[in-house]
C-alpha positions, 0 to 999 in steps of 0.5 A: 521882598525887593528884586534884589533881595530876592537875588540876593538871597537865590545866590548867597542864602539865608537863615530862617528861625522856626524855632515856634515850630512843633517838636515832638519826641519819641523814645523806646524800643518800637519807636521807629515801627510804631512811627512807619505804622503812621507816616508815609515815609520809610522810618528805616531809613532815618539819620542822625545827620538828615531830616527826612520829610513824611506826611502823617495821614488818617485812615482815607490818605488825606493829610492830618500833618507833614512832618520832617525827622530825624535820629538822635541817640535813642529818640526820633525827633519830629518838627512840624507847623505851630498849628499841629502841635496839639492835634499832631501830639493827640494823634500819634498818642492815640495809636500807641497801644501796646508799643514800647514807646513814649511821645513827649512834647519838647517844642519849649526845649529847642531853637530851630534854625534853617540856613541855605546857601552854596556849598561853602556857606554850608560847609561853613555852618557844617565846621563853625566852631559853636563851643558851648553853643555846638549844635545837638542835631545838625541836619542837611535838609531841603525844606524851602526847595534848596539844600540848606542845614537845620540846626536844632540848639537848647532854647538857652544857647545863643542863636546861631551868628549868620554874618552877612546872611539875611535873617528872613521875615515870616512874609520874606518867607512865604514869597521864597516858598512860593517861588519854590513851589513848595506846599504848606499847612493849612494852604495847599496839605489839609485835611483835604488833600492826599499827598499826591495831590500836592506833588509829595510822591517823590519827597515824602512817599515810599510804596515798598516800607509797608503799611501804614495809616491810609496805604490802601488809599495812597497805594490805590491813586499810586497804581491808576494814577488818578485823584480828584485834584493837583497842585499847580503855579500860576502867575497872572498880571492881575490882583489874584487872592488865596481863595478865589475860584478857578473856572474854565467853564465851571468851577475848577479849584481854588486859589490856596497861596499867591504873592507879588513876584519880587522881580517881575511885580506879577501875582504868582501863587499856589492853586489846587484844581481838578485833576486833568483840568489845568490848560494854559490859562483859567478864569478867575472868580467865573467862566468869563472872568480875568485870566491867569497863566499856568506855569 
C-alpha cells in the first residue's frame, strides 16, 4: 500500500470480498436463546439490517471464535474467519441438546462483500438499483474500524459494481486493520485470549443478557478490572516481526501483527503484553534490545 493509496482509501473507501468467509445458519424456534447460551453478545438485540460482532468463548472466557450476525426471516446468519468453519460448525453443533434448532453450513451459497466510505457513498449502495442481483441482506456494519455496509448476494449473482472505489488486496487489508487497531484470528483473538484482552468490552460484550458459555470468568475480570494481558499498537523505526519478544526487564509479550505504515514507512503493529506493564517504550528481542514506541 502507497501513501496515496492509503489517502485514497481513508477519504473516498473502498470494497472488501469475503466471500471465502465461514457462514453458518441457524433455523428453529429456540435459535436466538440457544446462540445468547454461546456468544458474549445479546442475541436480543439482533437486526435484519445490522450485523451485530460477538465472540464465541469456551467454558474459561477465552475466545474459541468472533463472529458477526444478523437476522433474516426465521434464521440467524453468522460470518467468521475461513479458518473457524469447521471447528465453529463443531462447537455450536456440540451444545445443541434439546433445542428446537438447526445449524447448517451455507459458506458455499453466499458472496460476501464489505464497503466503506462517507455518507453518500453508502447511501448509494443503500439505493443502488441491483434488480435481479438485489442484495438478500444489506447490513450496516463497522467491521475494519469505519461504518461501511455488508453485503450478502447468491454465489451466482453478479458481483457487486464499485466504480471508482478500490477493490482491496487480502495484504491492503491487513495494513488498513492495522491501522484500525482492529484484532484478528488467529493473531491477537485465540484460544488464549479473553476478549477483554483485546479491547472487545465495548463491541462485542453485554454484562446484563445473562449467562452464557465462560460468563463467570468474563464476568469476574469485568468486576476487578484485571487480566493477565492487554492489546496495544506500537510503531518503531525498526524492522519489528509478529512473534518477537516485548522486554522491559523481562519478557513482557509478544509481537502478534505489524506492517510497514504506508505514510510515514515506519514499522507499526499489534502486540499483547502483560497487563499494567506497557510504558512509552519496550525492548525488542531482549532487555537491551532496539526500542519501540507505544501509541
Amino acid at each position: 500500500m502507497t501513501a496515496d493509496f492509503l489517502q485514497q482509501i481513508t477519504t473516498h473507501g473502498a470494497a472488501v470480498n469475503l466471500s471465502s468467509r465461514a457462514k453458518l445458519r441457524l433455523t428453529g424456534t429456540d435459535r436466538i436463546r440457544y446462540l445468547n447460551g454461546q456468544v458474549t453478545n445479546d442475541m436480543r438485540q439482533v437486526k435484519p439490517d445490522e450485523s451485530l460482532y460477538a465472540c464465541v468463548t469456551d467454558v474459561k472466557g477465552r475466545i474459541a471464535a468472533d463472529v458477526f450476525v444478523h437476522a433474516q426471516d426465521d434464521s440467524l446468519l453468522l460470518d467468521a474467519e475461513p479458518d473457524l468453519r469447521e471447528p465453529l460448525g463443531m462447537r455450536l453443533e456440540r451444545y445443541i441438546v434439546a433445542d428446537d434448532v438447526e445449524l447448517a453450513d451455507v459458506t458455499e451459497e453466499w458472496q460476501l462483500w464489505h464497503v466503506w466510505g462517507d455518507a453518500g457513498t453508502l447511501a448509494r449502495f443503500e439505493s443502488a438499483p441491483y434488480a435481479e442481483d438485489r442484495p438478500h441482506h444489506l447490513l450496516h456494519s463497522t467491521r475494519f474500524g469505519t461504518p461501511g455496509l455488508d453485503i450478502w448476494l447468491p454465489a451466482a449473482a453478479h458481483a457487486p459494481t464499485f466504480e471508482s472505489l478500490p477493490i482491496l488486496s487480502e495484504a491492503d487489508l491487513e495494513t488498513w486493520r492495522i491501522l484500525q487497531k482492529i484484532p484478528r484470528w488467529p493473531h491477537e483473538l485465540n484460544a488464549e485470549t479473553f476478549p477483554p484482552e483485546a479491547g472487545l468490552e465495548a463491541r462485542a460484550m453485554n454484562f446484563t443478557k445473562g449467562c452464557y458459555i465462560g460468563q463467570e470468568v468474563l464476568s469476574r475480570i469485568k468486576t476487578t478490572g484485571k487480566m493477565p494481558r492487554e492489546m496495544i499498537a506500537f510503531e518503531s523505526n525498526l524492522e519489528v516481526n509478529a512473534g518477537d519478544e516485548l522486554w522491559i526487564e523481562k519478557a513482557v509479550g509478544k509481537v502478534t501483527s505489524a506492517t510497514k505504515h504506508p505514510a510515514t514507512g515506519q514499522t507499526i503493529g499489534l502486540a499483547m503484553i502483560r497487563q499494567g506493564s506497557a510504558p512509552d517504550a519496550m525492548h525488542v528481542g531482549s532487555s537491551t534490545g532496539p526500542l519501540l514506541t507505544c501509541r
